[in-house]
N, C-alpha and C positions, 0 to 999 in steps of 0.2 A: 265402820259404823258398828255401833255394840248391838244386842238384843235390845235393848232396852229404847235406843233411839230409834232403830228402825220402826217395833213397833209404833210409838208417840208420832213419828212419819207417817205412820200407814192411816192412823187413828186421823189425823189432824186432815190427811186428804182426803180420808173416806167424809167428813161431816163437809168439806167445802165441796165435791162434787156431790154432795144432797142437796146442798144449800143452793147451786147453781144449778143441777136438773129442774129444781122446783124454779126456776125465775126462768130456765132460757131451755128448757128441753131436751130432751134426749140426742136429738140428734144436732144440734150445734156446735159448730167446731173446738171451739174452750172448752166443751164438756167431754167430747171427744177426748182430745189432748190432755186432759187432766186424768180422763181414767187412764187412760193409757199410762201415765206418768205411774201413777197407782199402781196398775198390771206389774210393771220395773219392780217396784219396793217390794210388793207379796209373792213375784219370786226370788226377789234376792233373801227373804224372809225365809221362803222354803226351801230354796239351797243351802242355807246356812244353820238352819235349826231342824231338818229332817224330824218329823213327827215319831219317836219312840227311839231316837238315836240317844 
């Protein structure tokens, strides 16, 4: 996966787990599980693009 899709991944899951804190709460498992999913993509994000590499 390129720079370019990862971030558009990171972006597209960052707005659905808003969308679903705000309907089912923080601590619900879907919400849970989706950041989590999230946490994966922003460091596969930071290993791959190192900030001033």
């Amino acid at each position: 996966m390129d720079e370019e899709k990862i971030t558009l991944t990171i972006e597209q899951l960052r707005q659905q787990l808003s969308q679903m804190v705000k309907e089912k709460g923080f601590s619900d498992a879907a919400v849970i599980a989706l950041s989590q999913k999230l946490d994966i993509y922003i460091v596969q994000y930071q290993q791959r693009y190192p900030e001033g590499k």
